[in-house]
N, C-alpha and C positions, 0 to 999 in steps of 0.2 A: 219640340212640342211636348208638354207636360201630359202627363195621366191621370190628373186632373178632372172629376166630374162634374160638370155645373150642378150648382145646389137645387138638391129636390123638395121640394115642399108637397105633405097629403093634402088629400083635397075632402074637406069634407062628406061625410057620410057617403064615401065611396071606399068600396075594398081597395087595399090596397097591393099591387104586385109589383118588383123591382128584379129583374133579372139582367143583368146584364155581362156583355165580357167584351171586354175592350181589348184592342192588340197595334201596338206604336212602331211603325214602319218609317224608315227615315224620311220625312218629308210628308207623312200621313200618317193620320189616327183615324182606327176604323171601330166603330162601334155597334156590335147586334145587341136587340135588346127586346124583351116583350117588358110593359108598361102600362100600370094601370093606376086607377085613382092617384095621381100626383100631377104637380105642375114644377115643369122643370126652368129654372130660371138662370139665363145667362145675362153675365156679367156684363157692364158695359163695360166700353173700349178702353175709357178711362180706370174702369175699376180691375182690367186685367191689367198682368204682366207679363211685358214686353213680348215673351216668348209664349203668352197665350192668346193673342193678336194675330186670329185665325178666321178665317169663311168657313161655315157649315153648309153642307148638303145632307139635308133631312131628307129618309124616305119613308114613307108611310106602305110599308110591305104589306098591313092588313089592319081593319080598324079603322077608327076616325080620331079625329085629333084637329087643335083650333091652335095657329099660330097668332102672337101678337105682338109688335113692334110699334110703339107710338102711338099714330090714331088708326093703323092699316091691322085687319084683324083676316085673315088666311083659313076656311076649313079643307082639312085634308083627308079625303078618301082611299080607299085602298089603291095601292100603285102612285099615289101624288106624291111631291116633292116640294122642299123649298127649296132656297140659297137662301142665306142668311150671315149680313157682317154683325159684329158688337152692336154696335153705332154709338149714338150718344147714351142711351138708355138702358139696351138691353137688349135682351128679347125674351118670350116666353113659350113654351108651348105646353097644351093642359092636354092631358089623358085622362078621362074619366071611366073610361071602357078600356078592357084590352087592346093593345096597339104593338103589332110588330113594326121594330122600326130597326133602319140600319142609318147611322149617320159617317159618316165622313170628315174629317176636319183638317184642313190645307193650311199652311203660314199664309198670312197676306202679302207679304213679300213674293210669293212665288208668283200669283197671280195679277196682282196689283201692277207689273208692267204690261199683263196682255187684257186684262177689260177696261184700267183704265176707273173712271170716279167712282169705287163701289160703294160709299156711302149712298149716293146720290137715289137710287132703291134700293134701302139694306135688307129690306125682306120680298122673295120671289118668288109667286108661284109656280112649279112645271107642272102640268095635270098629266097624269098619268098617258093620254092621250097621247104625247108628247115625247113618249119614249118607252123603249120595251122594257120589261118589265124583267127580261131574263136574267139583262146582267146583274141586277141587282139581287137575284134568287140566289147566284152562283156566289157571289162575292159574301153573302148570309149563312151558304152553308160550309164556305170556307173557315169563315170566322169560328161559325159552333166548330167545327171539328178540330178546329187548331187551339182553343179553348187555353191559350197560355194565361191569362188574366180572365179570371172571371170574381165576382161579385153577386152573388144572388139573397134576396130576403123576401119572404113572404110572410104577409098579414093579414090577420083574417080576423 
């Protein structure tokens, strides 16, 4: 699994904030990050390689944020969640405001024996509702403190 950042694009007449630190575990790639005025755009399936043909689990830890895949278009509120494959297309997700996010990134291969057609809905909402919110507070403060890869820029 590469270290690799899907490419960020600013978002018009919004500040922009980029903090992020990534940390590559065999088998996962774990990312915290606060995010603002950009739209981050992932590649499609065709347009990665080989070894970056992965599922995302987006969390949306504080903030709102608008996923979009195709014609399916996702807002996410604090504690929300996607899954999300490549697919044909892509996918996007825009941060206009501040956004703590933690994302996750698995090979396809690993799970692609146990769900089965993931194309078939490449983008999915969990609402927060849906699941506690703890583990993913813990798994956030891991990340900051182990801070082996980090990346950060701010614009103003």
């Amino acid at each position: 699994m590469p270290g690799k950042i899907e490419p960020l694009e600013p978002l018009p007449n919004c500040l922009i904030r980029v903090d992020i630190t990534k940390h590559l575990l065999p088998g996962l790639g774990v990312m915290s990050s606060t995010l603002a005025g950009i739209r981050q755009a992932a590649r499609s399936r065709a347009g990665a390689s080989g070894s970056e043909d992965d599922l995302l689990l987006a969390i949306n830890l504080s903030g709102r944020s608008i996923a979009q895949q195709d014609d399916t278009e996702l807002k996410l509120e604090n504690g929300d969640a996607i899954l999300a494959t490549r697919g044909p297309e892509g996918f996007s997700i825009v941060r206009p405001m501040p956004v703590g996010f933690m994302g996750l990134r698995v090979p396809r291969d690993t799970l692609a024996p146990l769900v089965g057609r993931l194309d078939d809905a490449p983008l999915q909402l969990i609402p927060q509702r849906h699941r506690s919110p703890q583990p993913a507070r813990r798994l956030r403060r891991w990340a900051l403190h182990r801070r082996t890869t980090a990346v950060a820029f701010d614009y103003g």
